[in-house]
PQR file of N, CA, C, O and H, with PARSE charges and radii, in Angstrom:
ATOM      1  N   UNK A   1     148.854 122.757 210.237 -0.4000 1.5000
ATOM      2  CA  UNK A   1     147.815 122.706 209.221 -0.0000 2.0000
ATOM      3  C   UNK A   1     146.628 121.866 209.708  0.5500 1.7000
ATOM      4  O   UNK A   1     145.468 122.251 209.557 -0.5500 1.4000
ATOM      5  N   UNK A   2     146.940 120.751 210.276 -0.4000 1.5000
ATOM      6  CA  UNK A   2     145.718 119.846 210.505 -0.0000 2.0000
ATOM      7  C   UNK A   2     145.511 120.348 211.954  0.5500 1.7000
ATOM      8  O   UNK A   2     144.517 120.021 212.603 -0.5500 1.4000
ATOM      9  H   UNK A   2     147.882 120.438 210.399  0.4000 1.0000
ATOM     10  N   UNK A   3     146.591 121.246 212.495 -0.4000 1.5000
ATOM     11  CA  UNK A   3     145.181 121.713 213.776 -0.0000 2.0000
ATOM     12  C   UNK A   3     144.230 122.965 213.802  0.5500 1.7000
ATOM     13  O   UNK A   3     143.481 123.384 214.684 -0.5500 1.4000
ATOM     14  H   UNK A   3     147.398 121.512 211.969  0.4000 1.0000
ATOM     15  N   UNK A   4     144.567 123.508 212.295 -0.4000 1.5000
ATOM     16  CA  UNK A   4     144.283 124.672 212.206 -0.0000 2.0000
ATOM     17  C   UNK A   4     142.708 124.089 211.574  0.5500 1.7000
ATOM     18  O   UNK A   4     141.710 124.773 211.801 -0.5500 1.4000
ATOM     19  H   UNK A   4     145.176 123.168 211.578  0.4000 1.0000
ATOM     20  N   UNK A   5     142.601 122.912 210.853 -0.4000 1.5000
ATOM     21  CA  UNK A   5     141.026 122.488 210.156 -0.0000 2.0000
ATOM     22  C   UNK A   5     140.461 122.225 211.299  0.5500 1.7000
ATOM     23  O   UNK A   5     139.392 122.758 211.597 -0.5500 1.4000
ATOM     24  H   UNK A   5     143.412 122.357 210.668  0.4000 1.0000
ATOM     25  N   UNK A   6     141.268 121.118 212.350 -0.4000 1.5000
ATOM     26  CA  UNK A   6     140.302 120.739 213.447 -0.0000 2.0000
ATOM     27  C   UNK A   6     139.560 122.156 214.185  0.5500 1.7000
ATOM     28  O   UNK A   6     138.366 122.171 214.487 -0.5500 1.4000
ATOM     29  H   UNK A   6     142.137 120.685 212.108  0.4000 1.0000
ATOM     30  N   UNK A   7     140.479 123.303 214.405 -0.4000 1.5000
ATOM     31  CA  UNK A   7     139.857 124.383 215.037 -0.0000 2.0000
ATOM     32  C   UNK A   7     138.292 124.945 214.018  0.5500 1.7000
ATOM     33  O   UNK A   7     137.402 125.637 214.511 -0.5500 1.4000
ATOM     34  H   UNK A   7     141.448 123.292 214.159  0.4000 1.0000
ATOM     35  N   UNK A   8     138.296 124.580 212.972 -0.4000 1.5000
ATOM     36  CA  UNK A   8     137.769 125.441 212.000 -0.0000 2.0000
ATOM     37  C   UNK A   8     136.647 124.105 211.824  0.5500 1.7000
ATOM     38  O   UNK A   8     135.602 124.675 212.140 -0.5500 1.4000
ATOM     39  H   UNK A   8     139.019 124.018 212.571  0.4000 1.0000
ATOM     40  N   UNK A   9     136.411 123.227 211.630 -0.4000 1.5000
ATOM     41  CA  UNK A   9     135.555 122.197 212.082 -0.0000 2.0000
ATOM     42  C   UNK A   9     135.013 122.574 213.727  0.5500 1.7000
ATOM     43  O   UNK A   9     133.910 123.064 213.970 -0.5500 1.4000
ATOM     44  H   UNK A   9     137.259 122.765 211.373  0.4000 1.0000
ATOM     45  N   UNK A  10     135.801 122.310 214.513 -0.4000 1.5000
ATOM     46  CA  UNK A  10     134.985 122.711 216.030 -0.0000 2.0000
ATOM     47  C   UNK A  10     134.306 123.737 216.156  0.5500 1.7000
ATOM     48  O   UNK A  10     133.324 123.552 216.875 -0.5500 1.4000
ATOM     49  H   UNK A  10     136.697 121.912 214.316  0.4000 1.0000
ATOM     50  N   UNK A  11     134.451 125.145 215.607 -0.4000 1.5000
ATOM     51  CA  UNK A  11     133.776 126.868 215.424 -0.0000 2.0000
ATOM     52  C   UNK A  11     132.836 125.637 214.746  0.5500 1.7000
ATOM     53  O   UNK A  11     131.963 125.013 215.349 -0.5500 1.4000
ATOM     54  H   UNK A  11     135.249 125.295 215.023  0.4000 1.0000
ATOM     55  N   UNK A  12     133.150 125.490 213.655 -0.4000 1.5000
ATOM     56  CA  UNK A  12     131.682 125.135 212.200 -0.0000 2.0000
ATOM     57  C   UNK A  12     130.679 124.593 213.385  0.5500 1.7000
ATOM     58  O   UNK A  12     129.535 125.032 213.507 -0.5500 1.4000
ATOM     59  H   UNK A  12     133.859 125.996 213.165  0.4000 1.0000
ATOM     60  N   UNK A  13     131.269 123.537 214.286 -0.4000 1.5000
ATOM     61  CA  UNK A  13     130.157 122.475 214.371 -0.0000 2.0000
ATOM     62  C   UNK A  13     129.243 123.213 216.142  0.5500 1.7000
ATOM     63  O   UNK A  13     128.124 122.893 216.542 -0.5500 1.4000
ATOM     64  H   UNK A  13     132.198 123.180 214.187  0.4000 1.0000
ATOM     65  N   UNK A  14     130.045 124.022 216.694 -0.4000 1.5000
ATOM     66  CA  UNK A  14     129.624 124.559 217.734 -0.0000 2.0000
ATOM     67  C   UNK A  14     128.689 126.151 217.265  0.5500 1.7000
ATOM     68  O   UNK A  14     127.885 126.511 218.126 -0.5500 1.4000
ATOM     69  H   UNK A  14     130.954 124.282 216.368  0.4000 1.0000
ATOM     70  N   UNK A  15     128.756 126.784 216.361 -0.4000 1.5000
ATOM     71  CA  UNK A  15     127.822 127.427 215.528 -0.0000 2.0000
ATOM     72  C   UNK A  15     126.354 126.902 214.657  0.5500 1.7000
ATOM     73  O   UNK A  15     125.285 127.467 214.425 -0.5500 1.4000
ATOM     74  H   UNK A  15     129.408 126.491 215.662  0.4000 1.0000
ATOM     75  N   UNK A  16     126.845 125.688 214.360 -0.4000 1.5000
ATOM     76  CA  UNK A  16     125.418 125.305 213.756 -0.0000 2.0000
ATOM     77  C   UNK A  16     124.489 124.385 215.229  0.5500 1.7000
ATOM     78  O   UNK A  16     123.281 124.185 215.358 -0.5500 1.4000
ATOM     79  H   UNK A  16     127.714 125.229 214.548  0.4000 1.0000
ATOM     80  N   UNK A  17     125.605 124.011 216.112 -0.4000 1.5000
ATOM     81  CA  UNK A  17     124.661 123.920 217.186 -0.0000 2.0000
ATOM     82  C   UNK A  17     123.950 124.715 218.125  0.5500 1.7000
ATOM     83  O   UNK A  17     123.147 124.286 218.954 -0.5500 1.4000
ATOM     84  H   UNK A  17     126.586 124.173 216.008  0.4000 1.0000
ATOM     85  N   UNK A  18     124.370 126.187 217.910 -0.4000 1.5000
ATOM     86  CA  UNK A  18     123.851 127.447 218.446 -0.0000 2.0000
ATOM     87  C   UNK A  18     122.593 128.050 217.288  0.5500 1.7000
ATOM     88  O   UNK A  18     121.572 128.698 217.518 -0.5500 1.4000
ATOM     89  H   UNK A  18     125.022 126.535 217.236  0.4000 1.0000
ATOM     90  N   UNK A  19     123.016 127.663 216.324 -0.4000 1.5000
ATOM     91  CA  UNK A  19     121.633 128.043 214.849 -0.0000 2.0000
ATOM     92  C   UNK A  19     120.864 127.040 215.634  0.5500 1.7000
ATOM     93  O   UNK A  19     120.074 127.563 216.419 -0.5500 1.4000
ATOM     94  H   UNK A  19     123.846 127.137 216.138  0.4000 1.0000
ATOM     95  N   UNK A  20     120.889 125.222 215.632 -0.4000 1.5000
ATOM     96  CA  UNK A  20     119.859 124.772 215.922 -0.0000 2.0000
ATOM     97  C   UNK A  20     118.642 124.595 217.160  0.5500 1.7000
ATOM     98  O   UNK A  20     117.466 124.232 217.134 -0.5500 1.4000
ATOM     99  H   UNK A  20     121.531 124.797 214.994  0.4000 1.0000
ATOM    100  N   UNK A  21     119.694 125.108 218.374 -0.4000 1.5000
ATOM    101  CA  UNK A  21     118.896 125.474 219.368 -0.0000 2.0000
ATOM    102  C   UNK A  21     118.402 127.033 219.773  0.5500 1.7000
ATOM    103  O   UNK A  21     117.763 127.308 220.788 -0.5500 1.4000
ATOM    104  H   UNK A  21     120.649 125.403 218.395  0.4000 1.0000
ATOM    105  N   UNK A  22     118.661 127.589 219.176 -0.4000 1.5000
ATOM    106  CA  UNK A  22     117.674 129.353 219.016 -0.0000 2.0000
ATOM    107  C   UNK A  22     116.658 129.121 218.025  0.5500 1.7000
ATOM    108  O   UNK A  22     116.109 130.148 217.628 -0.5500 1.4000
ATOM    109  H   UNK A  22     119.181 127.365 218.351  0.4000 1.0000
ATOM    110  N   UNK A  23     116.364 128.307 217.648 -0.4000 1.5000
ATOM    111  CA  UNK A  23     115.186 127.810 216.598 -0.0000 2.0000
ATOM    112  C   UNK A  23     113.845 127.591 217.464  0.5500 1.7000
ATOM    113  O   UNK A  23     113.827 126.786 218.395 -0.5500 1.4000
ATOM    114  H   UNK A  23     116.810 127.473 217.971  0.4000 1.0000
ATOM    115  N   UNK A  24     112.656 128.407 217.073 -0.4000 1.5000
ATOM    116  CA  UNK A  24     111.902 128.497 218.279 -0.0000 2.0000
ATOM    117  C   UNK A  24     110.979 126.926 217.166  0.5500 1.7000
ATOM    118  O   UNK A  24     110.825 126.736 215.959 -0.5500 1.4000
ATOM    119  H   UNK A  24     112.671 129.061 216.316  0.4000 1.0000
ATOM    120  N   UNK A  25     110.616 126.190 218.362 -0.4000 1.5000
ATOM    121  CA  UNK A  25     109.562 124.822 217.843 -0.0000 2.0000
ATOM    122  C   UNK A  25     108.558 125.514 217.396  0.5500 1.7000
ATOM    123  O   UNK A  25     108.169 126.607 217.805 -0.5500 1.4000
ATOM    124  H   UNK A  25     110.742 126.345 219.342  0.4000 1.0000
ATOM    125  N   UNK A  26     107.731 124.258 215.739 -0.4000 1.5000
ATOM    126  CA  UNK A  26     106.999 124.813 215.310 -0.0000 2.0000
ATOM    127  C   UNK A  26     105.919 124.103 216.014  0.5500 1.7000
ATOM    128  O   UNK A  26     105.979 122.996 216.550 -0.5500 1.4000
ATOM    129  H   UNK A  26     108.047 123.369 215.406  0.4000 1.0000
ATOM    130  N   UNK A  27     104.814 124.998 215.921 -0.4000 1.5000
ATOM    131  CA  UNK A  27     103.440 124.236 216.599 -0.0000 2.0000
ATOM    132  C   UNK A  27     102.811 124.450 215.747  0.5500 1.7000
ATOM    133  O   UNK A  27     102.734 125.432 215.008 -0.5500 1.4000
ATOM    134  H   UNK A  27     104.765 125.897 215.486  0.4000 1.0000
ATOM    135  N   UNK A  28     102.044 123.066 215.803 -0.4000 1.5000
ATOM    136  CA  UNK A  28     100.768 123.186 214.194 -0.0000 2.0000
ATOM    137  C   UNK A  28      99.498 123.097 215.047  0.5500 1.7000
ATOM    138  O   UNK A  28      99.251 122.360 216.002 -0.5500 1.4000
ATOM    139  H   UNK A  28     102.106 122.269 216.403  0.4000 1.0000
ATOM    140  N   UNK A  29      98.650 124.180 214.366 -0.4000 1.5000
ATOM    141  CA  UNK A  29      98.053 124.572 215.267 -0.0000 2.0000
ATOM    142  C   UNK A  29      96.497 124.066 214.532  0.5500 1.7000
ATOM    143  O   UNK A  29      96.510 124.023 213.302 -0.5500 1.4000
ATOM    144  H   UNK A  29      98.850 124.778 213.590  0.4000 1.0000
ATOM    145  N   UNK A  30      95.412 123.754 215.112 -0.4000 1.5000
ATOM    146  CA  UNK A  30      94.580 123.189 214.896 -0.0000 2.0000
ATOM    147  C   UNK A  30      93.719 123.797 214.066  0.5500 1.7000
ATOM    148  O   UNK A  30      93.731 125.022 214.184 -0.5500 1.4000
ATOM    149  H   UNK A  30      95.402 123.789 216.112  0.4000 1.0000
ATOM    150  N   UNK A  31      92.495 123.090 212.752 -0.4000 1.5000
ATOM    151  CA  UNK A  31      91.715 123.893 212.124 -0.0000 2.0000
ATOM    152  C   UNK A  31      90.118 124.595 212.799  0.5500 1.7000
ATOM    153  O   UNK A  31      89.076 123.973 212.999 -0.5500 1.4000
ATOM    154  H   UNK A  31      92.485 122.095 212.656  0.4000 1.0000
ATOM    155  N   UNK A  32      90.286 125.497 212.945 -0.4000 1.5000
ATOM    156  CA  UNK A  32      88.770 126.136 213.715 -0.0000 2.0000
ATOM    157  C   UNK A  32      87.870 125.700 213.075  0.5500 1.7000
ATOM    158  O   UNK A  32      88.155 125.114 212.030 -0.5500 1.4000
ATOM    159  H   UNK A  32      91.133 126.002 212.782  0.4000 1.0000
ATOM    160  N   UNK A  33      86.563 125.825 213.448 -0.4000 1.5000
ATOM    161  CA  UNK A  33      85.533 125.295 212.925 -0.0000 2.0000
ATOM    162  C   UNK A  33      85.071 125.731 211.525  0.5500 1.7000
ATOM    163  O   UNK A  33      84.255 125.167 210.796 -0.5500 1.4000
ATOM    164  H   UNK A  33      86.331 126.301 214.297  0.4000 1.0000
ATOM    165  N   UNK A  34      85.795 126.899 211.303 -0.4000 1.5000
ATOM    166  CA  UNK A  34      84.944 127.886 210.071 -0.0000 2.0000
ATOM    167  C   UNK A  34      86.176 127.455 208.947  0.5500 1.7000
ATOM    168  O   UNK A  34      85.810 127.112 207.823 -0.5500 1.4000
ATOM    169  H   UNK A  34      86.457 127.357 211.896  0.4000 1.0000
ATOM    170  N   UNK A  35      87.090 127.471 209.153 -0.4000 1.5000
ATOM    171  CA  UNK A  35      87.881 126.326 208.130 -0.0000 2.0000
ATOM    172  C   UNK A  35      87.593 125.226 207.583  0.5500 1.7000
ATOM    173  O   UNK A  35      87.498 124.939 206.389 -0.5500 1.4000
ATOM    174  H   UNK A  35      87.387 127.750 210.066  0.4000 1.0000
ATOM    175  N   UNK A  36      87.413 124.409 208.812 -0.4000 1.5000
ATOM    176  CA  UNK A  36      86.701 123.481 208.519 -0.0000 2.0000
ATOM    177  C   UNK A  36      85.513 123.243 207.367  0.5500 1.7000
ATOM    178  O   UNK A  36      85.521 122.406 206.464 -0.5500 1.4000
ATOM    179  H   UNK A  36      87.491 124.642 209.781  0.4000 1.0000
ATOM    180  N   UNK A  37      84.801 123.936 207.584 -0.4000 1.5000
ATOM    181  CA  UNK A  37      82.923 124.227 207.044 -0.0000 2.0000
ATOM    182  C   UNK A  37      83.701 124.908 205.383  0.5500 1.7000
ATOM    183  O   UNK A  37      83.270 124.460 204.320 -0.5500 1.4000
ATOM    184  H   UNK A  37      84.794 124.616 208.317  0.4000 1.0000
ATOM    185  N   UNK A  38      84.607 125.770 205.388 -0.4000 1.5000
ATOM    186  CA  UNK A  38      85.223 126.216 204.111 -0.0000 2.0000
ATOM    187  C   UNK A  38      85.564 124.928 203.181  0.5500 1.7000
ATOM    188  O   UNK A  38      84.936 124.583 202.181 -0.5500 1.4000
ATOM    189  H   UNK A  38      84.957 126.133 206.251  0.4000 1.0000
ATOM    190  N   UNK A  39      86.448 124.439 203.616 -0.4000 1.5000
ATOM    191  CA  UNK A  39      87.383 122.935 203.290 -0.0000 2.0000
ATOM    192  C   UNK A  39      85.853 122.027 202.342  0.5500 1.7000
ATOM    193  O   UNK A  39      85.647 121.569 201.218 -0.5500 1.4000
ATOM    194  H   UNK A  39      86.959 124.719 204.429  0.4000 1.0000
ATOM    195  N   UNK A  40      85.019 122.192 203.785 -0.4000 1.5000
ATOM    196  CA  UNK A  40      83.960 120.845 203.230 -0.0000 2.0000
ATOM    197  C   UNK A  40      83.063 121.654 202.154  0.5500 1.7000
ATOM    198  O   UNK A  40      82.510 120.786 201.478 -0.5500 1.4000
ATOM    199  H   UNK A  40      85.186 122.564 204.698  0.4000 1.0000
ATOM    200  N   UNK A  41      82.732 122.751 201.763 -0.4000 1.5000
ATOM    201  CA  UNK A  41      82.310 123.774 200.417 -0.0000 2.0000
ATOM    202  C   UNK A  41      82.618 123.582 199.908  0.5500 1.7000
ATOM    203  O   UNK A  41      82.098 123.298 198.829 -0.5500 1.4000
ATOM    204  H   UNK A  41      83.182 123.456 202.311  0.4000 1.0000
ATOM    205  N   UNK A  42      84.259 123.529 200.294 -0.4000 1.5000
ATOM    206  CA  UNK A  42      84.782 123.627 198.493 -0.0000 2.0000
ATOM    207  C   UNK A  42      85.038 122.500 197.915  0.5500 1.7000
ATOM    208  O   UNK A  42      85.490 122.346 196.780 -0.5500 1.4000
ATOM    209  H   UNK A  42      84.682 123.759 201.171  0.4000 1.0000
ATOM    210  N   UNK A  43      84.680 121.492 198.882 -0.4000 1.5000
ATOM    211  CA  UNK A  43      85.203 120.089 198.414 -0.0000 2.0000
ATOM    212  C   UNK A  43      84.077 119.629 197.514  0.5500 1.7000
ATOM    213  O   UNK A  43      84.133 119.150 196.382 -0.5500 1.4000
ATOM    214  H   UNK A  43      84.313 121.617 199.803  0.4000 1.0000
ATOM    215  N   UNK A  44      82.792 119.953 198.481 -0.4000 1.5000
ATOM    216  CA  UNK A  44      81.389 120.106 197.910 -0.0000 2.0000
ATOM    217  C   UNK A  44      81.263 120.526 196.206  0.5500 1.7000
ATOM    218  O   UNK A  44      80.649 119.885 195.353 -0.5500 1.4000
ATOM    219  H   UNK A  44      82.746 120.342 199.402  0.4000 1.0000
ATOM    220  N   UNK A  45      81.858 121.502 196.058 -0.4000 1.5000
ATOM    221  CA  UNK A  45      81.592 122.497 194.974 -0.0000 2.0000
ATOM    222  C   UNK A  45      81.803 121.537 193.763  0.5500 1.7000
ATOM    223  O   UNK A  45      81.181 121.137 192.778 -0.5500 1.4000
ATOM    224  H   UNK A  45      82.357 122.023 196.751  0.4000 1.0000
ATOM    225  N   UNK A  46      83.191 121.362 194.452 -0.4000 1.5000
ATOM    226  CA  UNK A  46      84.066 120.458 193.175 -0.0000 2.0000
ATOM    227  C   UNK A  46      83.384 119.032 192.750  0.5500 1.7000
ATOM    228  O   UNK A  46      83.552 118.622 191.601 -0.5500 1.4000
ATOM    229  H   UNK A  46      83.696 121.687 195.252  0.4000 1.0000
ATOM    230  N   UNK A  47      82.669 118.337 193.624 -0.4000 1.5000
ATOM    231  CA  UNK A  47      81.995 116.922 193.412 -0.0000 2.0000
ATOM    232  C   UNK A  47      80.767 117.816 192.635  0.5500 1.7000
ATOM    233  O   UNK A  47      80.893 117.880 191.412 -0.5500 1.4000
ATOM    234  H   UNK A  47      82.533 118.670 194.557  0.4000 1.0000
ATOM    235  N   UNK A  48      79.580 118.518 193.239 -0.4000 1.5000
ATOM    236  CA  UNK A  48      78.999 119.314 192.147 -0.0000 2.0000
ATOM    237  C   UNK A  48      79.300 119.359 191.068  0.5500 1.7000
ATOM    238  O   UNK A  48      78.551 118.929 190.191 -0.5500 1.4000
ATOM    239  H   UNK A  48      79.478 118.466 194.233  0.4000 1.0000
ATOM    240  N   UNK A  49      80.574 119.933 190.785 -0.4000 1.5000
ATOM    241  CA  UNK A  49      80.590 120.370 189.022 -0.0000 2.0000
ATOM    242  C   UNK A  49      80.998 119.200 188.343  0.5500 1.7000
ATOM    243  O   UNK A  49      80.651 118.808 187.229 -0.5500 1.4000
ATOM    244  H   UNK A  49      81.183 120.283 191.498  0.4000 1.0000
ATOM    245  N   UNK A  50      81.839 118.654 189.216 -0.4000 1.5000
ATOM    246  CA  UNK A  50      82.446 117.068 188.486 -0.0000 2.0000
ATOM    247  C   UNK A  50      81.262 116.361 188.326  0.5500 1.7000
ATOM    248  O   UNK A  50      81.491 115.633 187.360 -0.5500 1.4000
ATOM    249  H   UNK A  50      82.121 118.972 190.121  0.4000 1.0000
ATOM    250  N   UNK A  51      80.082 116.141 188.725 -0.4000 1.5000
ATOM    251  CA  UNK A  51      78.387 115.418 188.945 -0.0000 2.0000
ATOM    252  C   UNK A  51      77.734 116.045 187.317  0.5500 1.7000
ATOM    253  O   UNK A  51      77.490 115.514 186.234 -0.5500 1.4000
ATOM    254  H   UNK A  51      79.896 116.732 189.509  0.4000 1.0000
ATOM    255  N   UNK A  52      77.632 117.474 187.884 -0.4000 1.5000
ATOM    256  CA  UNK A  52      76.742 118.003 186.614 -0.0000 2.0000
ATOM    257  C   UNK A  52      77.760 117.778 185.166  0.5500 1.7000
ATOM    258  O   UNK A  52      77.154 117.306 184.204 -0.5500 1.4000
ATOM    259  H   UNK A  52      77.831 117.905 188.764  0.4000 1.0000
ATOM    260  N   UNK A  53      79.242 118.084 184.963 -0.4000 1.5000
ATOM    261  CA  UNK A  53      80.025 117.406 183.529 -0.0000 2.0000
ATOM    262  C   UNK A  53      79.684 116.467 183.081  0.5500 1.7000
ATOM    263  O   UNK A  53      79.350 116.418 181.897 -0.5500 1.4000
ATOM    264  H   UNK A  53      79.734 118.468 185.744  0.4000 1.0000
ATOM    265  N   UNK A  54      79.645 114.911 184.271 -0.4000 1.5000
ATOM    266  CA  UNK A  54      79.502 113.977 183.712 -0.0000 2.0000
ATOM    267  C   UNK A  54      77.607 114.023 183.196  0.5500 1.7000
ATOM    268  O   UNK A  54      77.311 113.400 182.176 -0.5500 1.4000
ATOM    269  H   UNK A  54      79.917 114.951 185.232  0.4000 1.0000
ATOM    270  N   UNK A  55      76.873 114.511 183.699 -0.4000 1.5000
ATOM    271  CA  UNK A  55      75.193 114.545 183.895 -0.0000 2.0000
ATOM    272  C   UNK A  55      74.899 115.005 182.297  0.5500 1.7000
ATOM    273  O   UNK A  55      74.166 114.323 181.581 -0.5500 1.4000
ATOM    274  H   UNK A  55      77.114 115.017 184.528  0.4000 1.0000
ATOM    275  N   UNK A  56      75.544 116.220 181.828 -0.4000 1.5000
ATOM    276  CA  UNK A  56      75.631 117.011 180.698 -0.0000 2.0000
ATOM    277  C   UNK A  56      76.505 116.444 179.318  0.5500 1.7000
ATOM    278  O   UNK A  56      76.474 117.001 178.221 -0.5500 1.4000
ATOM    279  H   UNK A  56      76.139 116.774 182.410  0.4000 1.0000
ATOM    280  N   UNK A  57      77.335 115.126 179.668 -0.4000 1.5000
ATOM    281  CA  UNK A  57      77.961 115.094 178.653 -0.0000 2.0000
ATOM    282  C   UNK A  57      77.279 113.830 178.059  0.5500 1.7000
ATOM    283  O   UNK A  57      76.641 113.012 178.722 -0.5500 1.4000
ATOM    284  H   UNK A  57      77.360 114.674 180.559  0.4000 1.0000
ATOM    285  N   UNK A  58      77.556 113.769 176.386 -0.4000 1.5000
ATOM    286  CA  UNK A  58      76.752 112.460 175.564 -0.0000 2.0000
ATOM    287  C   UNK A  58      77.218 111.159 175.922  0.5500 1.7000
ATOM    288  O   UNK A  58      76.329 110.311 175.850 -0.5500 1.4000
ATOM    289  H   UNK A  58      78.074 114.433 175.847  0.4000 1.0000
ATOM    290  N   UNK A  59      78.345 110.732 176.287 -0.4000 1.5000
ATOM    291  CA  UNK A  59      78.810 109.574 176.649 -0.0000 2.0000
ATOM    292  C   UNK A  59      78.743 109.626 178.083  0.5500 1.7000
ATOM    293  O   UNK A  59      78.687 110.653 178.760 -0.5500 1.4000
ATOM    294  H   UNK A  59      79.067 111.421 176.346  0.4000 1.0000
ATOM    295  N   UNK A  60      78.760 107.820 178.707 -0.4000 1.5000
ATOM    296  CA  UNK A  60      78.571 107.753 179.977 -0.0000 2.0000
ATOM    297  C   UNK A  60      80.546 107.777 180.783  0.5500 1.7000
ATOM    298  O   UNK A  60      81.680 107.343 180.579 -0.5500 1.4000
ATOM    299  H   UNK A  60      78.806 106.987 178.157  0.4000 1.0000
ATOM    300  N   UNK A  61      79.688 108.671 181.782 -0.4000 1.5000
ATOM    301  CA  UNK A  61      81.589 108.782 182.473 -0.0000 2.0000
ATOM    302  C   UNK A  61      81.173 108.080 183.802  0.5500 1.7000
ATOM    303  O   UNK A  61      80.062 107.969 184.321 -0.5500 1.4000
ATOM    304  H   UNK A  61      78.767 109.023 181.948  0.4000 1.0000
ATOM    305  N   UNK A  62      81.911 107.816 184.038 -0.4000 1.5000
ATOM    306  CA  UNK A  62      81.654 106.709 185.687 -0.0000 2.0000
ATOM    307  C   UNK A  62      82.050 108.143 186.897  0.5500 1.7000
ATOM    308  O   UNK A  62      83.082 108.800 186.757 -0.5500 1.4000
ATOM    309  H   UNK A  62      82.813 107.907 183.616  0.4000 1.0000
ATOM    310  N   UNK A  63      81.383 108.329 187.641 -0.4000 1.5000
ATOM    311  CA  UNK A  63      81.896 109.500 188.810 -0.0000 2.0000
ATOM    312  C   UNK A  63      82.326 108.377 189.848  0.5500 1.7000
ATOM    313  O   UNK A  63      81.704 107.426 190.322 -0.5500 1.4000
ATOM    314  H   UNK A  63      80.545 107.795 187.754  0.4000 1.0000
ATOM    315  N   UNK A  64      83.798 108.904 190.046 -0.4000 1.5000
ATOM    316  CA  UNK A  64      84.159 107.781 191.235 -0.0000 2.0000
ATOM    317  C   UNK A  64      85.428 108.937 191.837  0.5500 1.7000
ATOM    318  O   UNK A  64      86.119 108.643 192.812 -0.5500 1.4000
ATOM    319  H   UNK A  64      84.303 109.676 189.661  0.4000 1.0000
TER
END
């Protein structure tokens, strides 16, 4: 009985070491320039509208 788990533990643990090395590495791959220029629009956009809410509303809101 207990050599039959050890066999069944050794398969388990020599299988998930065959899953973890066929695992191709991830590479993070860098933002191009036109991403970039997107990112800073929309970041833009959003300080814009958050600017003109507070500009338009009757009480004073602090923009921070």
């Amino acid at each position: 009985m207990v050599y039959r788990l050890e066999n069944l533990v050794q398969s388990i643990k020599s299988k998930v070491r065959g899953i973890k090395k066929s695992r191709k590495p991830y590479i993070k791959m860098d933002k191009c320039a036109s991403v970039r220029v997107q990112i800073r629009s929309t970041r833009a956009k959003k300080l814009i509208e958050k600017t003109m809410k507070a500009a338009d509303s009757p009480r004073k809101i602090n923009i921070s």
